[in-house]
TORZA-93383 format. One line per 8 residues: their letters; for each residue x, y, z of N, C-alpha, C, O, CB. Coordinates in nm, 4 decimals, decimal comma, m for minus. Atoms other than C-alpha are relative to their C-alpha. Glycine has a CB too. Example, Ala and Ser with C-alpha at 12.3 -4.5 7.8 and 13.67 -1.06 7.14 Angstrom:
2
as> 0,0890:m0,1190:0,0000:1,2300:m0,4500:0,7800:0,0900:0,1200:0,0000:0,1936:0,1181:0,0665:m0,0992:0,0027:0,1246  m0,0820:m0,1190:m0,0060:1,3670:m0,1060:0,7140:m0,0770:0,1090:0,0730:m0,0261:0,2198:0,0899:0,0414:0,0462:m0,1415
***
This chain:
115
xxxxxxxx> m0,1286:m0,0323:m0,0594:m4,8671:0,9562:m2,5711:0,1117:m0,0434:m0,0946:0,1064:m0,1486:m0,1584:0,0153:m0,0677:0,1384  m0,0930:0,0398:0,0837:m4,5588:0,9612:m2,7553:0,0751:m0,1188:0,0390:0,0688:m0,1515:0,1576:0,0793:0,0995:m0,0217  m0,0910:0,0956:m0,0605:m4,3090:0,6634:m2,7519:0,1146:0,0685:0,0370:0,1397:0,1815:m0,0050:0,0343:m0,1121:m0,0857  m0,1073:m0,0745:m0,0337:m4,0181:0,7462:m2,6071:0,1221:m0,0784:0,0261:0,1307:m0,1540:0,1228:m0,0318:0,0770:0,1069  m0,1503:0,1154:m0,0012:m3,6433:0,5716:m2,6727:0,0589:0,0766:0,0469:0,0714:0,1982:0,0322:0,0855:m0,0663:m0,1315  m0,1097:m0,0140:m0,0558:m3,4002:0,5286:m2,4570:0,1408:m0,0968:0,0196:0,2028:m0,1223:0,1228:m0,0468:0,0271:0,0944  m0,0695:0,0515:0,0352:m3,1677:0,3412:m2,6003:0,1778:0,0811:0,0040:0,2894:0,0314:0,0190:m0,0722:m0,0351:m0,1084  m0,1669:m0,0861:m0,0060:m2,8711:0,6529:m2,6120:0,0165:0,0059:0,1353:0,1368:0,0076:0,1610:0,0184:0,1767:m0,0672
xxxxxxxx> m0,0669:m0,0484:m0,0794:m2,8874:0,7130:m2,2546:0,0136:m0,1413:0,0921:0,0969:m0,1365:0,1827:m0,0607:0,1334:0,0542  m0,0349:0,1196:m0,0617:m2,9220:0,3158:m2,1195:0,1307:m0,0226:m0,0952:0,2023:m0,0738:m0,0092:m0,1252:m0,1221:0,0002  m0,1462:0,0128:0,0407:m2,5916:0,2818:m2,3328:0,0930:0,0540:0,0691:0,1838:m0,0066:0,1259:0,0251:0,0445:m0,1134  m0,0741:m0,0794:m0,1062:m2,4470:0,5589:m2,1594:0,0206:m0,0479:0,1075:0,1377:m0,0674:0,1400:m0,0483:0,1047:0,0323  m0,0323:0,0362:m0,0983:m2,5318:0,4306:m1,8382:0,1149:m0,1490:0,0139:0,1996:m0,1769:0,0987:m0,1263:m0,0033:0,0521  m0,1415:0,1000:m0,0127:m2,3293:0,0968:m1,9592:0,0990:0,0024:m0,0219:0,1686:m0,0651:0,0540:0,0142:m0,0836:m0,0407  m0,1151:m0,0607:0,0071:m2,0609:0,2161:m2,0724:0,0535:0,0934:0,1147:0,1761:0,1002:0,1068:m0,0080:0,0630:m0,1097  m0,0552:m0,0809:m0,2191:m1,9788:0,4292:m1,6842:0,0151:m0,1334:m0,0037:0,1279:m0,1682:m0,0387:m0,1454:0,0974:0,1765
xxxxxxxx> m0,0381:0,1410:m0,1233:m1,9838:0,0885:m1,5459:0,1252:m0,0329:m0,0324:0,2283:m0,0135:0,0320:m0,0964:m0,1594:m0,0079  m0,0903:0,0459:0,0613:m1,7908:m0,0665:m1,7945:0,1604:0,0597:m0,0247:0,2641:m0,0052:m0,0379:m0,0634:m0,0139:m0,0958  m0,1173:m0,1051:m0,0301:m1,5343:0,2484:m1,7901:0,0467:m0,0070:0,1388:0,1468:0,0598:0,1643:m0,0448:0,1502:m0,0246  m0,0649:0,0272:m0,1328:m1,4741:0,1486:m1,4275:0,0628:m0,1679:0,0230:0,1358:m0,2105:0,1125:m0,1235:0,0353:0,1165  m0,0920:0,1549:m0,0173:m1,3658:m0,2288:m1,4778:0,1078:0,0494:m0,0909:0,1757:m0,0507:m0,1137:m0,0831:m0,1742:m0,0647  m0,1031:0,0263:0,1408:m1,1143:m0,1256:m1,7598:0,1008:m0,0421:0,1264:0,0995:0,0153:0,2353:0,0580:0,1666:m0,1384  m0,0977:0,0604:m0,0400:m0,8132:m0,3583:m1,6349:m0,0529:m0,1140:0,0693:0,0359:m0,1798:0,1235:0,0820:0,0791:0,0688  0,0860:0,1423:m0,0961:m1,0691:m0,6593:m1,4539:0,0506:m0,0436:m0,1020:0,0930:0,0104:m0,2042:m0,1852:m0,0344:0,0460
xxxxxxxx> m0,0110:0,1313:0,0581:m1,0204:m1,0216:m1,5516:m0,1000:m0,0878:m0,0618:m0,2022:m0,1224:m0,0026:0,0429:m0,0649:0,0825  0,0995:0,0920:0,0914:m1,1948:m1,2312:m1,8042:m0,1363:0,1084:m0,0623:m0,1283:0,2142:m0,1247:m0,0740:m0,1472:0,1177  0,1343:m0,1080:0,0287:m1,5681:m1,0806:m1,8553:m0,0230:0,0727:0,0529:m0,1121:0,1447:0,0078:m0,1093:m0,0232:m0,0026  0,0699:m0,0913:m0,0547:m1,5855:m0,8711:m1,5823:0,0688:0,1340:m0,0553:0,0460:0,2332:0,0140:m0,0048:m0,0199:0,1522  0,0110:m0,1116:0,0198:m1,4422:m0,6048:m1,7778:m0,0840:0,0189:m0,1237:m0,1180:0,1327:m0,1561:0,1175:0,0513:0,0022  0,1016:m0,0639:0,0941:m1,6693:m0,6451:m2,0784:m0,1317:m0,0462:0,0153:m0,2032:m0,0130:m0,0793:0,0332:m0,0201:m0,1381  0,1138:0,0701:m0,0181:m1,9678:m0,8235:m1,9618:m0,1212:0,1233:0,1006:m0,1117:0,1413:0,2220:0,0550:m0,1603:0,0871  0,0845:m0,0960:m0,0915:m2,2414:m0,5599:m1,8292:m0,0321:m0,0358:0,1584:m0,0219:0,0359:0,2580:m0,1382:0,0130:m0,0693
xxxxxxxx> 0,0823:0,1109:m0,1654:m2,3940:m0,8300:m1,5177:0,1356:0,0172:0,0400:0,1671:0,0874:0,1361:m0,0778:m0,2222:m0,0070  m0,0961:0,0329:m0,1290:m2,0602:m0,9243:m1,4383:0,0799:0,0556:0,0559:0,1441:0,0040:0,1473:0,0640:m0,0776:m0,0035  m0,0443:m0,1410:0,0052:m1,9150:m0,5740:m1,4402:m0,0541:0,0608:0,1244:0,0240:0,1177:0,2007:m0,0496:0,0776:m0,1304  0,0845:m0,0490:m0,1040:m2,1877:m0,4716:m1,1832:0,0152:m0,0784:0,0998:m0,0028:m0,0361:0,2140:m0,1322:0,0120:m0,0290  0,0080:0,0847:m0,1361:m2,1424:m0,7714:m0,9736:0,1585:0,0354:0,0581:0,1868:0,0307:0,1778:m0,0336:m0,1957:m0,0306  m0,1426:m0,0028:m0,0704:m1,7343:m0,6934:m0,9644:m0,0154:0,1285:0,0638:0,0122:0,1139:0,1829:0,1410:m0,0085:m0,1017  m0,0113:m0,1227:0,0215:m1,7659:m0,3385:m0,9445:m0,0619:0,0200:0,1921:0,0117:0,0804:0,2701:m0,1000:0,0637:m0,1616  0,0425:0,0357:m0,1060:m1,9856:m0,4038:m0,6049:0,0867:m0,0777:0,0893:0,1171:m0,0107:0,1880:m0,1003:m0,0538:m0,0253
xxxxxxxx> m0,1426:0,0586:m0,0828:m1,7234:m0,6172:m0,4328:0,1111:0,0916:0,0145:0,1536:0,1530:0,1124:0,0701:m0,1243:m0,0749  m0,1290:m0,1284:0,0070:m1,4460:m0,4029:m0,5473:m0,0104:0,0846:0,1156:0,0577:0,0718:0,2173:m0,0111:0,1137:m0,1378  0,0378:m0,1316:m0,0564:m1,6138:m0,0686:m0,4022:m0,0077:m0,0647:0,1376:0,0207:0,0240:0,2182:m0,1442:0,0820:m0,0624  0,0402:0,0566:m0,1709:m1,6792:m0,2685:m0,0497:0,1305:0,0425:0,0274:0,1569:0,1511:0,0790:m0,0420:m0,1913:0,0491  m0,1170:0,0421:m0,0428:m1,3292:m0,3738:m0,0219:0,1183:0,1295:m0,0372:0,2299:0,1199:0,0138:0,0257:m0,1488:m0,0729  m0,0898:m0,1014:m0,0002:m1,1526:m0,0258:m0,1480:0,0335:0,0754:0,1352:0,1479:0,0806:0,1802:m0,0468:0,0876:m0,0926  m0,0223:m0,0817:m0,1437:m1,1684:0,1689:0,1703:0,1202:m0,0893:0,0645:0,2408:m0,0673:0,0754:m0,1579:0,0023:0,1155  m0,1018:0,1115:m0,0917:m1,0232:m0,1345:0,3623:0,1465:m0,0593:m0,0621:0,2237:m0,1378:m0,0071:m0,0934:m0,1464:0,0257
xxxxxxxx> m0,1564:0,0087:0,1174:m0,7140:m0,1683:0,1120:0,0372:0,1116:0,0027:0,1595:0,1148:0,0159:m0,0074:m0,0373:m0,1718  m0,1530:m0,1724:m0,0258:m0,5606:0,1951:0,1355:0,0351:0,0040:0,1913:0,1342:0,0612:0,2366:m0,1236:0,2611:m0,0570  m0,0160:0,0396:m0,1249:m0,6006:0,0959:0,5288:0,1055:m0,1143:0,0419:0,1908:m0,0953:0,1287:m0,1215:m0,0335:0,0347  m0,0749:0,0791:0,0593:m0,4368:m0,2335:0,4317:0,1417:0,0084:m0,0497:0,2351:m0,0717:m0,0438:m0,0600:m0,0224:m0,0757  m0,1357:0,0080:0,1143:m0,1702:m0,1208:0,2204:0,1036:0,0976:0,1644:0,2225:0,0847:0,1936:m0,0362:0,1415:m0,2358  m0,1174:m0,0519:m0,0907:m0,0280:0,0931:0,5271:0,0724:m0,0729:0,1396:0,1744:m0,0520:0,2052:m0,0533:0,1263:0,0479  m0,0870:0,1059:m0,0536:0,0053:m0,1936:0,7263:0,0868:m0,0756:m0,0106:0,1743:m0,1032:0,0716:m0,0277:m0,0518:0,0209  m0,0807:0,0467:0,0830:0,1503:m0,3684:0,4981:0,1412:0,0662:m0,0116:0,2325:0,0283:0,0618:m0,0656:0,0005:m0,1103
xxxxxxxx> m0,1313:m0,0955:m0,0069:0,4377:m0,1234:0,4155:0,0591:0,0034:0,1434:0,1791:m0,0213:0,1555:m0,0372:0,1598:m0,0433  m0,0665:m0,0575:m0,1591:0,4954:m0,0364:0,8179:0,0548:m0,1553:0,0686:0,1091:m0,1386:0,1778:m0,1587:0,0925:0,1318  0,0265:0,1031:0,0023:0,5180:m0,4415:0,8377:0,1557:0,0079:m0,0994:0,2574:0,0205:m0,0310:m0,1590:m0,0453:m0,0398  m0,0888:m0,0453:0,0396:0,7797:m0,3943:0,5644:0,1064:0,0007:m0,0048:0,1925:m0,0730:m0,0528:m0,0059:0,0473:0,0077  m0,0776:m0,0798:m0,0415:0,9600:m0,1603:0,6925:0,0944:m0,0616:0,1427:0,2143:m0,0663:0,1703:m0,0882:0,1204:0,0181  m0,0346:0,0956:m0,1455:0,9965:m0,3479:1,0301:0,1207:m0,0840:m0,0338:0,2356:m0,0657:0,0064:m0,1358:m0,1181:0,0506  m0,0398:0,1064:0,0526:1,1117:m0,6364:0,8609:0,1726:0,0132:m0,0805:0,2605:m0,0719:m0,0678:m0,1247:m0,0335:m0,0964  m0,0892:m0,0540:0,0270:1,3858:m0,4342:0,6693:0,0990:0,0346:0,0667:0,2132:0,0081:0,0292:m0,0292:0,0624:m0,0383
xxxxxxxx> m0,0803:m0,0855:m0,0706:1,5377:m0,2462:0,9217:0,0401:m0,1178:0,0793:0,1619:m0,1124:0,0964:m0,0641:0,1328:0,0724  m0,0625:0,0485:m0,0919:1,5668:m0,5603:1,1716:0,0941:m0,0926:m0,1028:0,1616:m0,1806:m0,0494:m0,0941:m0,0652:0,1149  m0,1006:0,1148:0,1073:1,7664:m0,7571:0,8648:0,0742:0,1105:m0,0169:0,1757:0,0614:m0,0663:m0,0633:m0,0884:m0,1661  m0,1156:m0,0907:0,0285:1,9734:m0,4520:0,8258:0,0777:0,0254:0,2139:0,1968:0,0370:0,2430:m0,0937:0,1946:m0,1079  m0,0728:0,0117:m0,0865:2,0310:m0,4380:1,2042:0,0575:m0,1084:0,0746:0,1581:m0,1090:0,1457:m0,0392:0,0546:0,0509  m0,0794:0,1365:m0,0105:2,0948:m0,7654:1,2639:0,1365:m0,0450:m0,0469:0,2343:m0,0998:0,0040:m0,0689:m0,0834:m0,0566  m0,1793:m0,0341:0,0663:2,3703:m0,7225:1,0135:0,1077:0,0432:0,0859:0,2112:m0,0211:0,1032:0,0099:0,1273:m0,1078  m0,0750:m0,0454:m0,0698:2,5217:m0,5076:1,2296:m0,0138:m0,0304:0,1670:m0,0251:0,0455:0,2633:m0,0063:0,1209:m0,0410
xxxxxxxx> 0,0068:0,0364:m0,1565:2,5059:m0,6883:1,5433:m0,1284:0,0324:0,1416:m0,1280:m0,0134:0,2559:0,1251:0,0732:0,0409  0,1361:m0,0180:m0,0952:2,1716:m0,5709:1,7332:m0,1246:m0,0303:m0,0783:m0,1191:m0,0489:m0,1999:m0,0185:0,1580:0,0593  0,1403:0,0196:0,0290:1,8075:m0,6254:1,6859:m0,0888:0,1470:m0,0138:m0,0656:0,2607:0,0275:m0,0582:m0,0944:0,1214  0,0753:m0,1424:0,0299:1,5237:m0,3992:1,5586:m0,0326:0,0358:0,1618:0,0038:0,1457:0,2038:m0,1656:m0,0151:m0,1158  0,0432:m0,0418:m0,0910:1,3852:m0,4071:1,8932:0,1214:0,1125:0,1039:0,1039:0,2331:0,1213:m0,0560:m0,1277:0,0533  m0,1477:m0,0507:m0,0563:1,7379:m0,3023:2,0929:m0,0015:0,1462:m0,1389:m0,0375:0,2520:m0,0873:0,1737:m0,1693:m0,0192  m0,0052:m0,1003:0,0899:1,7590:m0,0486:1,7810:m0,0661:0,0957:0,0325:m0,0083:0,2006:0,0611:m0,0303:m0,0284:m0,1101  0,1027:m0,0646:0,0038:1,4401:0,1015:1,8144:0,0130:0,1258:0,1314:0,0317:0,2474:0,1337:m0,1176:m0,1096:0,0070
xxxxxxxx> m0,0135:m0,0573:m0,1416:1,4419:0,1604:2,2039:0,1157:0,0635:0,0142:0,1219:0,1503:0,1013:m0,0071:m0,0962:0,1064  m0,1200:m0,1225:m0,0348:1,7890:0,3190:2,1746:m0,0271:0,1536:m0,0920:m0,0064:0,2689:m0,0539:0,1797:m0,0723:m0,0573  0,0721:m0,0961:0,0679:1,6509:0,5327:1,9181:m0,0541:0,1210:0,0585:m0,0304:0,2415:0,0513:m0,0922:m0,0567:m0,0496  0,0749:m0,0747:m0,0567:1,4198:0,6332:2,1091:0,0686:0,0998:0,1609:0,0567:0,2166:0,1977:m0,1167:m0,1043:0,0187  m0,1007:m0,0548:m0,1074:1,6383:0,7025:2,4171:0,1070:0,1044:m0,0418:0,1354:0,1912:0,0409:0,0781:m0,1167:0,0565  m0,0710:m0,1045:0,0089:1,8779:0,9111:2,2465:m0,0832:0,1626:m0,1040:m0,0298:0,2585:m0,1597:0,1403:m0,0759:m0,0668  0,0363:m0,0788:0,0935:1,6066:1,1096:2,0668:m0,0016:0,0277:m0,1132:m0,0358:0,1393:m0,1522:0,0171:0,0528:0,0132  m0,0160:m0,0273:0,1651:1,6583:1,0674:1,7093:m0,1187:0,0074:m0,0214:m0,1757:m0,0141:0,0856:0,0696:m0,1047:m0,1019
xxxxxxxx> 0,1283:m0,0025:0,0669:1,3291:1,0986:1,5299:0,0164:m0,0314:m0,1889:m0,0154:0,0328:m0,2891:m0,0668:0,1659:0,0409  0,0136:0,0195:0,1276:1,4048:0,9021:1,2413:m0,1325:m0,1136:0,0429:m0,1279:m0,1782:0,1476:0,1532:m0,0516:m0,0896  0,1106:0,0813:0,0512:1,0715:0,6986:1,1558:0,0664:m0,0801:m0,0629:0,1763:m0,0680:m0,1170:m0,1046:0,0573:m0,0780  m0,0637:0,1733:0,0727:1,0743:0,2907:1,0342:m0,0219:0,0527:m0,1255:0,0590:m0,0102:m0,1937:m0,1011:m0,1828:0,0291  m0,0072:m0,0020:0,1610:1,0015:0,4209:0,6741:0,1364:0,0833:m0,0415:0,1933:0,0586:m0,1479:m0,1474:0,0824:m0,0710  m0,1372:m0,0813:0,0697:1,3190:0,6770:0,6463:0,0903:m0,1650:0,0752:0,1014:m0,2498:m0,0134:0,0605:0,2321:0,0945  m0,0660:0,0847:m0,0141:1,5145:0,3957:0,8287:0,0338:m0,1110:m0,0863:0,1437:m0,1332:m0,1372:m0,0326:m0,0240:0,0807  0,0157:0,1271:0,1479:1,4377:0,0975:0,5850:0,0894:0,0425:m0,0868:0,1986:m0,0096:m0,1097:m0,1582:m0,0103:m0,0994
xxxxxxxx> m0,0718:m0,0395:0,0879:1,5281:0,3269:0,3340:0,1504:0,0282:m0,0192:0,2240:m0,0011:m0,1135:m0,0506:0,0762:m0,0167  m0,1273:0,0289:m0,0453:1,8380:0,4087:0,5068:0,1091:m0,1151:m0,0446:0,2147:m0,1166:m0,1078:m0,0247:m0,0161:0,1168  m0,0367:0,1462:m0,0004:1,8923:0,0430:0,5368:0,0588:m0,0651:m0,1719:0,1588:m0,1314:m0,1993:m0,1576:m0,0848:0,0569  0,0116:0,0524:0,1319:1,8492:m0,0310:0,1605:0,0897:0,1054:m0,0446:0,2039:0,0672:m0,0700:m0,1497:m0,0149:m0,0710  m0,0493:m0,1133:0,1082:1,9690:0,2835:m0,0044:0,1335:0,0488:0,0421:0,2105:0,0724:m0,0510:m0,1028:0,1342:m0,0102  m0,1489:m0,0645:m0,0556:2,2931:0,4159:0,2066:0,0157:m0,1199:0,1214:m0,0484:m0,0850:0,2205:m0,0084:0,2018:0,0759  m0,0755:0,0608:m0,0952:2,4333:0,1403:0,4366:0,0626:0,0468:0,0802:0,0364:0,0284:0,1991:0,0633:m0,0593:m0,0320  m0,0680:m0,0658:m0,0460:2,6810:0,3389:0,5158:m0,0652:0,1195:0,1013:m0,0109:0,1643:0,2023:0,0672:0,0304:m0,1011
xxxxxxxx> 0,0649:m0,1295:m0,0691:2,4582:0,6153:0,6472:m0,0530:m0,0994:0,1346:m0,0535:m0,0535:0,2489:m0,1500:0,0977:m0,1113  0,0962:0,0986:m0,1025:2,2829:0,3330:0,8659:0,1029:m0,0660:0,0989:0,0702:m0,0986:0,2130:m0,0929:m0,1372:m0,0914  m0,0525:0,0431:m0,0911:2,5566:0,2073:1,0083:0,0789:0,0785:0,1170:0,1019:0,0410:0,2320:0,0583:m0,0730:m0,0554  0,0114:m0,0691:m0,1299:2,6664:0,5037:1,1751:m0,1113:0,0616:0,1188:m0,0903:0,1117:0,2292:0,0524:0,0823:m0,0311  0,1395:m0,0370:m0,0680:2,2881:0,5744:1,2862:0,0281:m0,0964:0,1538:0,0303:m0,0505:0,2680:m0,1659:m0,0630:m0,1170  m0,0369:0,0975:m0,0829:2,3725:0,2361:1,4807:0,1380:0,0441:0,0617:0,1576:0,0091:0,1781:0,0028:m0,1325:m0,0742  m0,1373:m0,0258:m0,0540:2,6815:0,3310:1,5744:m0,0130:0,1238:0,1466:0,0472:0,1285:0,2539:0,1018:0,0690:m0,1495  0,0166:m0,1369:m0,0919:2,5468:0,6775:1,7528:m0,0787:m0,0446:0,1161:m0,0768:0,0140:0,2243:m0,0834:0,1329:m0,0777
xxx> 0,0839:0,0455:m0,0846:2,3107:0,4755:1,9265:0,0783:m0,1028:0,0535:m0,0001:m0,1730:0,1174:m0,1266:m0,0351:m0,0518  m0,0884:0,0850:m0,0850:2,5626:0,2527:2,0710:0,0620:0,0902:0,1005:0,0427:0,0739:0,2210:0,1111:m0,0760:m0,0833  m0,0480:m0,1027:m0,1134:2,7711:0,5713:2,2210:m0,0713:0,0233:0,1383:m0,0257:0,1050:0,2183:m0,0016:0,1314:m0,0595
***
């Protein structure tokens, strides 16, 4: 039986791995073992981090808008519920932004919801 090397395509396979840590810390982006051991953690914990990250932001956002309405004399909560009572359909992420980016725009938002 012939011998048979496989030295080009077990390279190959390390190099994929290793093409998926580029940016890890210390050895785990050049170390083969410890590449495979991050690479395994990582992949667990990805799903649950883009799940994560939108809590985070909506958390945020919260946080934003009641320091911008507080400014102006009411609370997010009081904000929110008038919001909702007069029908606006602005969402906490355009609001924030509101908050941060046009003041001015935000404070008549508050203002309409006082009328």
């Amino acid at each position: 039986m012939p011998r048979v090397k496989r030295g080009v395509h077990a390279h190959k396979r390390r190099e994929k791995t290793l093409k998926y840590t580029k940016g890890f810390r210390w050895g785990r982006k050049s170390k083969e073992r410890a590449a495979k051991e991050a690479l395994l953690h990582a992949w667990t914990h990805m799903f649950r981090g883009r799940k994560q990250k939108k809590r985070d932001f909506r958390a945020l956002w919260n946080v934003r808008v009641n320091a911008a309405a507080r400014a102006e004399g009411t609370t997010y909560s009081k904000l929110i519920s008038a919001l909702q009572k007069k029908n606006v359909e602005l969402d906490r992420k355009i609001l924030a932004d509101l908050a941060v980016q046009e003041p001015a725009v935000f404070k008549k938002v508050i203002a309409f919801t006082r009328n």
